[in-house]
N, C-alpha and C positions, 0 to 999 in steps of 0.2 A: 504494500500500500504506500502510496506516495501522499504526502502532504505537499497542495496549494494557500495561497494566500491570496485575501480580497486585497485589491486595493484600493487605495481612496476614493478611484470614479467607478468602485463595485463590479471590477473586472479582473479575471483569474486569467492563466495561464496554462493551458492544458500541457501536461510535461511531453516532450518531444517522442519518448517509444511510445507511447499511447498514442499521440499524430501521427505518425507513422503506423502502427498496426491500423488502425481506424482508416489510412490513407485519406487524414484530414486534408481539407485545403482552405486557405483563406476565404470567409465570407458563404461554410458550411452553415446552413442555421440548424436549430437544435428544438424541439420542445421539451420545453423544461412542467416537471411536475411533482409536487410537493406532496410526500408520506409522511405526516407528523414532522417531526423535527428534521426531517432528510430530504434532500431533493435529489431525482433524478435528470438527467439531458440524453436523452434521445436523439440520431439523427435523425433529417427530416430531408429525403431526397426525390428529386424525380423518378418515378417509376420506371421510366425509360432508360435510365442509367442504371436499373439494375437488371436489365437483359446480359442474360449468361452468367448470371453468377452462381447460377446452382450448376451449372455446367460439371458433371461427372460428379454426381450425385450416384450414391448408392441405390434403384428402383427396383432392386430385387429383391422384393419380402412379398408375405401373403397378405394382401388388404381385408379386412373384414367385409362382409356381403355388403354392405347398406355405401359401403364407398368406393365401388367399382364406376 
């Protein structure tokens, strides 16, 4: 776990291996949502930029009847 800090105009710094595995980029937006005392940030992307991304995905298992 990595520790950020707010700063005074209430802006954090996401640490750099996280921007990188996430393959952030400047001016990604996020929605952000509050569980009690905790918030989460969610990406928030065009759907069209996630073509291919399950690309070689494992489809070999038995589906239950009702989801064929």
């Amino acid at each position: 776990m990595q520790i950020v800090t707010i700063s005074s105009k209430f802006q954090i710094v996401i640490p750099k291996d996280i921007r990188e595995k996430l393959n952030l980029r400047s001016w990604d937006n996020f929605q952000v949502l509050q569980y009690g005392n905790r918030f989460e940030l969610f990406i928030v992307r065009d759907i069209r930029k996630s073509r291919g991304f399950l690309k070689g995905m494992n489809t070999d298992f038995e589906r239950e009847d009702d989801r064929l």
